[in-house]
DOKOL-79746 format. One record per atom (N, C-alpha, C, CB): y, x negated, z. Coordinates in steps of 0.2 Angstrom, whole numbers, plus 2048, in hexadecimal, padded with zeros to 3 digits. Glycine has a CB too. Example, Ala and Ser with C-alpha at 12.3 -4.5 7.8 and 13.67 -1.06 7.14 Angstrom:
// DOKOL-79746
7E47BE827/7EA7C2827/7F07BE827/7EA7C782D/7F57C0823/7FB7BC824/8007C0827/7FD7BA81D/
//
This chain:
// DOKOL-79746
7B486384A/7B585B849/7BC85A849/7B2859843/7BF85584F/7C785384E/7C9850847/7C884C853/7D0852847/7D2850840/7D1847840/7DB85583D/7D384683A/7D283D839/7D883B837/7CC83A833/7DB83683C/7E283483A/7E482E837/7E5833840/7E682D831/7E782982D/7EE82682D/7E582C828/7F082182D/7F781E82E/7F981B825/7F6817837/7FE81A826/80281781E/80781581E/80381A818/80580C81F/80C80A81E/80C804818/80E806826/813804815/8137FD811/8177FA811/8127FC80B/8187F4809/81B7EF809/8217EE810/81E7F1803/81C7EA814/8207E681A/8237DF818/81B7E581F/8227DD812/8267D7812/8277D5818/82C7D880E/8237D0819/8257CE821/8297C8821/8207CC825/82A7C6828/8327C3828/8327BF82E/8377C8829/8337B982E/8377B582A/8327B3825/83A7AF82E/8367B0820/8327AD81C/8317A781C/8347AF816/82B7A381C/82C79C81D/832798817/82679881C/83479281A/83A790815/83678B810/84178B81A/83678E809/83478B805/835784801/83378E802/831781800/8337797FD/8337797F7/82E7747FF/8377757F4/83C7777ED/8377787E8/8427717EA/8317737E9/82E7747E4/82977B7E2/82C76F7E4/82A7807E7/8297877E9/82C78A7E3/82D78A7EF/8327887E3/83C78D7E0/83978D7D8/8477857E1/83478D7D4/83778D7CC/8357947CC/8347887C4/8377957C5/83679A7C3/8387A07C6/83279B7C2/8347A57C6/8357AC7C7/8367AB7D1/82D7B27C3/8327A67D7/8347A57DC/83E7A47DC/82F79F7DE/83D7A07D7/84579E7D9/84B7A57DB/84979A7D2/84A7A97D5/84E7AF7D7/84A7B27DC/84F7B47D1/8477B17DE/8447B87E1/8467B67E9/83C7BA7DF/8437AE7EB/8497AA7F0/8507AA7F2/84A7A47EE/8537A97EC/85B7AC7EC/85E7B47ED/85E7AB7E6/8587B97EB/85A7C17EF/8597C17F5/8567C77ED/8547BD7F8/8507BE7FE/8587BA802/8467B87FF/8597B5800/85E7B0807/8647B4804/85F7A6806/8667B8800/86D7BB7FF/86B7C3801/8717BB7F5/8667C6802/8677CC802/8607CF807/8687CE7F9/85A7CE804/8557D1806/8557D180F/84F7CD801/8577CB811/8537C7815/8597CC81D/8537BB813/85D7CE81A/8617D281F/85C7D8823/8687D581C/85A7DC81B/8567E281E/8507E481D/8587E781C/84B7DE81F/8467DE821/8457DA825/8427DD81E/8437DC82A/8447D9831/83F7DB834/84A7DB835/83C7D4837/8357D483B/8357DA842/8357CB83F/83A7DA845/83B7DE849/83C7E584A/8407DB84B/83E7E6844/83D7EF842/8357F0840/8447F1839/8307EA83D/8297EE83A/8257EE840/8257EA833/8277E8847/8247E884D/8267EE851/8267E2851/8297F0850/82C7F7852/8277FC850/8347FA850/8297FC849/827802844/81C802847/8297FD83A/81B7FB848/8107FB846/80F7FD84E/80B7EF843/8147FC852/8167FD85A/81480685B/8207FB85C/817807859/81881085A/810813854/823813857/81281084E/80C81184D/801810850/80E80F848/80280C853/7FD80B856/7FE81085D/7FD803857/802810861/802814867/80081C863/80981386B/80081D85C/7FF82385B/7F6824859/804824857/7F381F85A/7EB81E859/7E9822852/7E682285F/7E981E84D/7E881F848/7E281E848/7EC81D843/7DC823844/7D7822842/7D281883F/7D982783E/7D981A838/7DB814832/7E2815832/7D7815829/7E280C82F/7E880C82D/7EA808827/7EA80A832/7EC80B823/7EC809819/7F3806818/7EB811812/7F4800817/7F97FB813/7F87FA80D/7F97F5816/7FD7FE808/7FD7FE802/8027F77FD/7FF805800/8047F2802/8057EB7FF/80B7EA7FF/8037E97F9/80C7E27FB/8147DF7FE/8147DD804/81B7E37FD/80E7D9808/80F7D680F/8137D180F/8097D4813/8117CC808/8167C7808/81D7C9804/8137C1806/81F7C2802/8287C47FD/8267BF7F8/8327C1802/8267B87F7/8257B47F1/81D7B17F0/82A7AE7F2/8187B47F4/8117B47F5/8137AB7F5/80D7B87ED/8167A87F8/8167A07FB/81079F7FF/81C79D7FF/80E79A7FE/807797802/80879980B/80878D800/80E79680C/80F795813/81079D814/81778F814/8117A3811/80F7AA814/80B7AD815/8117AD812/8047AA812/8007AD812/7FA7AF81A/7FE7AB80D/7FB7A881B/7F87A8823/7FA7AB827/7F87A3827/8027AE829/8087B382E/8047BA82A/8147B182A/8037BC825/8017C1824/7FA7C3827/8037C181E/7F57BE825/7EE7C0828/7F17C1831/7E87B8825/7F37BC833/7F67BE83C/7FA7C683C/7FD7B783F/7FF7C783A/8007CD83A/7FB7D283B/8037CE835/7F67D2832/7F47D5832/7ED7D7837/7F47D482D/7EC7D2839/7E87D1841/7EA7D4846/7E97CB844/7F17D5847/7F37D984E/7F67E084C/7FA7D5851/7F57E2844/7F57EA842/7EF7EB845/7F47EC839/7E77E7845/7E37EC844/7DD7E8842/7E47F283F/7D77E6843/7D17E683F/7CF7E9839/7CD7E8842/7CB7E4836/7CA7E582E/7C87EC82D/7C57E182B/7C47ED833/7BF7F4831/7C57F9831/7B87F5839/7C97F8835/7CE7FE835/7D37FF833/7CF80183A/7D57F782D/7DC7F882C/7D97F7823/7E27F0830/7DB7FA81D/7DB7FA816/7E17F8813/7D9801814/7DF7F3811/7E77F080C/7E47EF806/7EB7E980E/7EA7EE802/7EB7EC7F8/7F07E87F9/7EC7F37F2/7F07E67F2/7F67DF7F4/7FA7E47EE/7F37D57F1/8037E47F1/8077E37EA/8097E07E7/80B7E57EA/80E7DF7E3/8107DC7DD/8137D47E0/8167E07D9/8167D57E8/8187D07ED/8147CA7ED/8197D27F3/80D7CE7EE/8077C97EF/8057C87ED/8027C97F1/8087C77E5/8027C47DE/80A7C17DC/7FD7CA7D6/80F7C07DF/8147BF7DB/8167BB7D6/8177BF7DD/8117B57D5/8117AF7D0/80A7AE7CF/8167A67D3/8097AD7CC/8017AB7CA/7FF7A57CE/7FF7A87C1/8017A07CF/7FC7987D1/7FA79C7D8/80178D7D1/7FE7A17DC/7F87A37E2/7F87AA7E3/7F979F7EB/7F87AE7DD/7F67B47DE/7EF7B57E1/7F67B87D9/7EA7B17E0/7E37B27E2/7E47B27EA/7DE7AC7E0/7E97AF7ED/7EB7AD7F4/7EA7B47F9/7F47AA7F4/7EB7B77F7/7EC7BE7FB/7E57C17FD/7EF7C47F6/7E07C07F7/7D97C47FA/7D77BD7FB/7D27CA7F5/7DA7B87FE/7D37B3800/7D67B2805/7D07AC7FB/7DD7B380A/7DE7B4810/7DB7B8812/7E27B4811/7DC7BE80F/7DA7C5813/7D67C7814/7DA7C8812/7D17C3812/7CA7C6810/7C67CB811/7C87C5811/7C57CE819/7BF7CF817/7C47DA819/7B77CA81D/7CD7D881A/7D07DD819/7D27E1813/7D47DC81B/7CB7DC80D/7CD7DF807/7C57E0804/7D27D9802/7BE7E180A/7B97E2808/7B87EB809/7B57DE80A/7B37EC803/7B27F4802/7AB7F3806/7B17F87FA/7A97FB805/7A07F980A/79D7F6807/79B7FE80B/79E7F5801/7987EF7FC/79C7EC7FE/7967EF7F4/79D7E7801/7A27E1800/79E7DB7FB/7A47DE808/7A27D87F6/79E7D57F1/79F7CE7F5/7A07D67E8/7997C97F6/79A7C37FA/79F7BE7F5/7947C07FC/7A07BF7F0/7A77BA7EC/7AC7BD7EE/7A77B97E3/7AE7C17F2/7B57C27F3/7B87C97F2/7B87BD7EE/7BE7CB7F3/7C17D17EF/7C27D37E8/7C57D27F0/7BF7D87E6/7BD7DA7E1/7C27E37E1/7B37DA7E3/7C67E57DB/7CA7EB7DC/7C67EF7D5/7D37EA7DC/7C37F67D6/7C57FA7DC/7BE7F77E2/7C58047D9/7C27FA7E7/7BE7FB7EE/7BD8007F5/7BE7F57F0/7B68027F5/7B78097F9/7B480A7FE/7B580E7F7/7B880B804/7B580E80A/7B781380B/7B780C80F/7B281680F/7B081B812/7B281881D/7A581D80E/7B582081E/7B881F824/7B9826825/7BE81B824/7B482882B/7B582F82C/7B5835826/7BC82F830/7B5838826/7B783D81F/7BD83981A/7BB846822/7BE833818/7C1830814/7BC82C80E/7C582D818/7BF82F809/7BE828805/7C2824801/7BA828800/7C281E803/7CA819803/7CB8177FC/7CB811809/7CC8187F6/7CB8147F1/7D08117F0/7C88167ED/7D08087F1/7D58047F0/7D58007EA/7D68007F4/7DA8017E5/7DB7FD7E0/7E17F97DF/7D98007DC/7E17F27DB/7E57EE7DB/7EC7EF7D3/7E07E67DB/7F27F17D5/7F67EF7CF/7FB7EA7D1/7F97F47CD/7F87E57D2/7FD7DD7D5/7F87DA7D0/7FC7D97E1/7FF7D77CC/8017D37C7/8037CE7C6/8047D57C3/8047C87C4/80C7C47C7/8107C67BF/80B7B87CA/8157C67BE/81A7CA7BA/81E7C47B7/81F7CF7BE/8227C47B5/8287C17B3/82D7C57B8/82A7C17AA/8337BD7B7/83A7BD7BA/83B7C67B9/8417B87B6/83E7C97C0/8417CE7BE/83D7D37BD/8447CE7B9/8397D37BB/8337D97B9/82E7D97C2/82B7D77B0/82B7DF7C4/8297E07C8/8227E87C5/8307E17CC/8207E67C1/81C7EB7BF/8177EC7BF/81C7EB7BB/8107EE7C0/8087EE7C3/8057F17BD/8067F37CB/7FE7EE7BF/7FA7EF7B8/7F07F17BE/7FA7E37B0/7F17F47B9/7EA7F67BD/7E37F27B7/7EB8027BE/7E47F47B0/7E07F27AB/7D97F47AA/7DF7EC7AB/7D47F37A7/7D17F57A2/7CA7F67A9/7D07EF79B/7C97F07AC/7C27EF7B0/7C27F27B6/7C07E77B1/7CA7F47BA/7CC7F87BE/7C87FF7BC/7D37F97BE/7CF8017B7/7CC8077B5/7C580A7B4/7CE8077B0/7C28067B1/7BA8097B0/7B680A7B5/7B58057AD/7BA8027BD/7B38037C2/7B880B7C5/7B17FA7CB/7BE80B7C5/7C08117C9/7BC8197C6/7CA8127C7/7BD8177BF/7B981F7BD/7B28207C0/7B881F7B4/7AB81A7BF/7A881A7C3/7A981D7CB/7A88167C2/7AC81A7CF/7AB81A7D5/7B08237D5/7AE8137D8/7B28247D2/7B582C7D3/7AF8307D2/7BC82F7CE/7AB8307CD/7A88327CA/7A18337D1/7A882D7C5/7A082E7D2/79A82D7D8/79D8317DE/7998257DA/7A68317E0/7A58367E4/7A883F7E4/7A88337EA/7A883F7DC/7A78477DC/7A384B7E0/7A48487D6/79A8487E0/79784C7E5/79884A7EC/79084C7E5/79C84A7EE/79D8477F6/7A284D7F8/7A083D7F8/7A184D7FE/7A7854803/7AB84D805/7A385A80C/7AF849803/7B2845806/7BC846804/7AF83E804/7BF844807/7C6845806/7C883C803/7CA84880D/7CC83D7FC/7C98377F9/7D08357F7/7C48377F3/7D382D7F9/7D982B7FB/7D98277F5/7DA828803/7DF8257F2/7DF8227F0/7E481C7F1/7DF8247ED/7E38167F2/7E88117F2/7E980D7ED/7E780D7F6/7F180D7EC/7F68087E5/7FC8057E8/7FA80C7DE/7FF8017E5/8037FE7E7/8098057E3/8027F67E3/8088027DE/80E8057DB/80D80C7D9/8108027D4/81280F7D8/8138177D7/8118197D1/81981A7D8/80D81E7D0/8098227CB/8108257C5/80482A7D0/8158247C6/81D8277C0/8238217C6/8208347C0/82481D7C0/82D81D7C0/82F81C7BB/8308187C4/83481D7BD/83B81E7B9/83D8167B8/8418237BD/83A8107BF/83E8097BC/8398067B9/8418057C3/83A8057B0/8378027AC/8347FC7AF/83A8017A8/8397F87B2/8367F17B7/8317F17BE/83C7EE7BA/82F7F87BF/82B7F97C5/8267FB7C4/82E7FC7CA/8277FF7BC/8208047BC/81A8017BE/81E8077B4/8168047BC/80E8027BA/80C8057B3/8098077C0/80C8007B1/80A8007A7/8048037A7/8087F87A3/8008037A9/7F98087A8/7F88107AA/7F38057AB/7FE8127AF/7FE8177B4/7FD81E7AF/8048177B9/7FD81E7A9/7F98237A4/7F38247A5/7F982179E/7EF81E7A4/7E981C7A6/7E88217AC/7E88147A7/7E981C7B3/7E881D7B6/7E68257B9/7EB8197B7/7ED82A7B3/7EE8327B8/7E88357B4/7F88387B6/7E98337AC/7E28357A9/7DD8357AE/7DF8317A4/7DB8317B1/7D38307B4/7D48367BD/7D08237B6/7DA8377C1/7D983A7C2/7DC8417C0/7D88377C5/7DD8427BC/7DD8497BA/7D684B7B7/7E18497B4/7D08457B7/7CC8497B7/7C78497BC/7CA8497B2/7C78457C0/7C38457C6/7C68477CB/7C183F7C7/7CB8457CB/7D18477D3/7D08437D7/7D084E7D6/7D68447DD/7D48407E4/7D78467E7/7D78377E6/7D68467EE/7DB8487F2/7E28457F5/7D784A7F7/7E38407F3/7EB83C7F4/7EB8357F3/7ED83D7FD/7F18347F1/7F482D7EE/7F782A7F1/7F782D7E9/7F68257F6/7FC8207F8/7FE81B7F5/7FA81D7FC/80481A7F5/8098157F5/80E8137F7/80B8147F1/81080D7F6/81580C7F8/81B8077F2/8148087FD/81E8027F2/8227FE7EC/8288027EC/81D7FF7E3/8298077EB/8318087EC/83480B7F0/83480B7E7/8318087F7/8358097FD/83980E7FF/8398047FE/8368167FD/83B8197FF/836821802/84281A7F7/836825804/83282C805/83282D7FE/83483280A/82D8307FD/82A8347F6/8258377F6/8298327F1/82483C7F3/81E8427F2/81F8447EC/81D8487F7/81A8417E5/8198457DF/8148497DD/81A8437DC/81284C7DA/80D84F7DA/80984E7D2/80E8577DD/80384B7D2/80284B7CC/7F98517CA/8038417CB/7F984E7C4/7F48547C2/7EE8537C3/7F58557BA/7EA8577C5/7E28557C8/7DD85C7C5/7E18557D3/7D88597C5/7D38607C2/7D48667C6/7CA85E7C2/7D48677CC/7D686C7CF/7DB86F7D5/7D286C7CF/7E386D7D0/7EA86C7D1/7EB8677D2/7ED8707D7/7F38677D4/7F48607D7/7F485B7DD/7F88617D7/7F48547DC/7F484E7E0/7F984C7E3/7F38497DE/7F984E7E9/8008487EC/7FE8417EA/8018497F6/80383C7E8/8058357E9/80B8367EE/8078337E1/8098337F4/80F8337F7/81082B7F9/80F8387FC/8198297FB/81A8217FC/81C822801/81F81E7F7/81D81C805/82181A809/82881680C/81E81980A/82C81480F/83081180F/82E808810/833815813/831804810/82D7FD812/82E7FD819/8307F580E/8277FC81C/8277FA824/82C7F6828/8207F6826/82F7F2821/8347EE828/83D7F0825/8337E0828/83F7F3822/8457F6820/84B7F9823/8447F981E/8507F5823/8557F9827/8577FD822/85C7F482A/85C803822/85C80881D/86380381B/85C81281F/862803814/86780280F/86880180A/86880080F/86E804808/8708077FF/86C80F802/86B8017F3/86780F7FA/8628147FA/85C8167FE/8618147F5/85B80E800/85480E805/85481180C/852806806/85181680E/851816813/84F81081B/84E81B812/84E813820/84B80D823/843810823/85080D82B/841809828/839808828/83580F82B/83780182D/831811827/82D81682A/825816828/83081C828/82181982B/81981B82B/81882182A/81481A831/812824824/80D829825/80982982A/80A82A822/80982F82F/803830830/7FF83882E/80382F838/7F783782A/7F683D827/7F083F82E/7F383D81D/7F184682F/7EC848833/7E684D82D/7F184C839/7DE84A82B/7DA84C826/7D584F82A/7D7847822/7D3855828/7CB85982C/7CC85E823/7CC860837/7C5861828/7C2866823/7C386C826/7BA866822/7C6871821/7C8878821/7C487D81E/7CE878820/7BE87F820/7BB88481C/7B5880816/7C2887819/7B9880810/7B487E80A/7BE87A808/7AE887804/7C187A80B/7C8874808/7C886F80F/7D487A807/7CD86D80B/7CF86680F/7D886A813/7D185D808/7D9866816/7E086681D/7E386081B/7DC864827/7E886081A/7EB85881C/7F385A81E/7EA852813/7F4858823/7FB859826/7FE852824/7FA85A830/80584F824/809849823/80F84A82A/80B84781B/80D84682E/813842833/81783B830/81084083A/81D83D830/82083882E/824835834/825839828/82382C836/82782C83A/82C82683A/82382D840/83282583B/83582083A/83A81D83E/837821835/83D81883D/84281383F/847816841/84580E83A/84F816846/852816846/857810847/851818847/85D812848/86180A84A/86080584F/86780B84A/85C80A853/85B80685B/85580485A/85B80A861/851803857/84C803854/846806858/84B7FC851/84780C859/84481185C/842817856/84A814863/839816857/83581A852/836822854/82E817851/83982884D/83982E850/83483284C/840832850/83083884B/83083C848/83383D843/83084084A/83583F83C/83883F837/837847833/83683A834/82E846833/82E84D830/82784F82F/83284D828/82485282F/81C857832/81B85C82C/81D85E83A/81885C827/81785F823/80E862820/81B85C820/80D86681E/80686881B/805865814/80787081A/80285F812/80085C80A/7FC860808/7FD856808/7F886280A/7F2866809/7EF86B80D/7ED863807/
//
C-alpha cells in the first residue's frame, strides 16, 4: 500500500485585510488594528501564501490540515475572503481546519468562523446544527481528531482554552480508537508548552494528561509561527507536537519565513512510518526543500 500524504499548513492570516469601519475599532480590535497597519501587514503577504499553497498542491497531498488564524480581527467583512481561499486550497472532503485564537478574536462573531465554514469543519457524524469540537475523520490510515482552543481573550492576551465538555468528548473519542490500527493525528491551535504566559493554553495539563494516557501518534500546530518539534509523554513513549511557520510570512526578527509540512504515513510491520518534509519560502518567493526527516 502507497504511503499517505498529509500536508500542514497554518496561521495564514490572510491579506489584505478589509478596511474596517470605526465602529469595528473598540476594544481589543483597536490595538490589534494598529499592529496590523504599523507592523503586521508588511510580513504577511498574500503573495508569499499563493506561492507557498502553489507548490504545495503540485506536490499532491493526500489531505490537507489547517490548524487556524485564517483571519486577523475575525471582522465580518473577512470571513467570506476566507471561505474563497479556502475553496481554492481544496474541498471540504480533503481540506481539515480548526479555528485559532484569530478566528474567535472578540466574541460578538466568534461563532462567525464555523458558520462560514461549514461543512470544512464537519466530522463523519457531522451533527446537522453545525460545528461541534472535538471532531473526527478518518482519511486513509488517518484519524484526524480536531479540536477547538479559540477563545476571544482580552486586550493583549492571546491564550486558548480547550475546557471541560472538550475534554471529556476527546477522552471518549481516544478511547474508541484504542482498538483501531489507525495513525491518530491530533489537531490544536496552540502548542501543548510555552513559555509565553499570553499565548499558552490554560488547560494544556489537562490536555497531556489524557494523552499520556491514551496516546496519539502526532500533534499539529501552529500559533507561534516558527518550526518546532517537542515531544511530549504518551503511554507508550513519546509524541511529537510539531508547529509550523505562518503560511504567508516573510522571515522576521525571530520568525522565520512561510513554510509547510508534508508527512509521508504507511504501516511498517506491526509500527507506523512517518517521514516529515519541510518545505519553504525564499526571498524570491520560490518554494525549496528545507529539511526530510524520520518522526517515527
Amino acid at each position: 500500500m502507497a504511503a499517505f500524504t498529509l500536508a500542514h499548513l497554518s496561521d495564514p492570516h490572510l491579506s489584505p485585510m478589509p478596511r474596517p469601519k470605526l465602529r469595528d475599532l473598540a476594544g481589543k480590535r483597536a490595538l490589534g488594528y494598529l499592529n496590523w497597519a504599523r507592523n503586521r501587514h508588511k510580513y504577511h503577504r498574500r503573495d508569499v501564501l499563493d506561492a507557498l499553497v502553489s507548490d504545495m498542491q503540485s506536490q499532491g497531498p493526500d489531505h490537507i490540515a489547517v490548524t487556524g488564524d485564517l483571519v486577523n480581527l475575525a471582522l465580518e467583512a473577512e470571513f467570506a475572503p476566507a471561505r474563497a481561499w479556502l475553496e481554492s486550497v481544496g474541498a471540504p472532503d480533503r481540506v481539515t481546519i480548526i479555528p485559532g485564537n484569530h478566528d474567535a478574536y472578540v466574541r460578538v462573531t466568534a461563532h462567525r468562523f464555523g458558520e462560514v465554514l461549514g461543512h470544512y469543519l464537519d466530522g463523519d457524524d457531522a451533527h446537522p446544527a453545525g460545528a461541534t469540537f472535538p471532531y473526527l475523520r478518518r482519511r486513509g490510515p488517518l484519524a484526524l481528531i480536531s479540536v477547538s482552543s479559540a477563545v476571544p481573550t482580552p486586550p493583549l492576551m492571546a491564550t486558548g482554552w480547550l475546557g471541560r465538555a472538550q475534554l471529556d468528548a476527546l477522552d471518549r473519542i481516544l478511547e474508541q480508537l484504542r482498538s483501531e490500527q489507525a495513525f491518530r493525528v491530533l489537531l490544536i491551535h496552540h502548542p501543548l508548552r510555552s513559555n509565553a504566559r499570553a499565548k499558552r493554553l490554560t488547560d494544556s495539563s489537562k490536555l497531556r494528561a489524557l494523552l499520556k494516557q491514551h496516546g496519539v501518534e502526532m500533534v499539529l500546530h501552529g500559533h507561534d509561527h516558527v518550526h518546532s518539534t517537542i515531544w511530549i509523554e504518551g503511554p507508550n513513549g513519546s509524541i511529537p507536537a510539531i508547529c509550523v511557520p505562518s503560511a504567508s510570512a516573510l522571515k522576521h526578527g525571530r520568525y522565520p519565513a512561510a513554510a509547510y509540512n508534508l508527512f509521508s504515513i504507511e504501516r511498517d510491520g506491526e509500527a507506523w512510518r512517518c517521514e516529515q518534509i519541510v518545505r519553504g519560502i525564499d526571498d524570491d518567493l520560490r518554494v525549496q526543500q528545507l529539511q526530510r526527516t524520520r518522526v517515527i
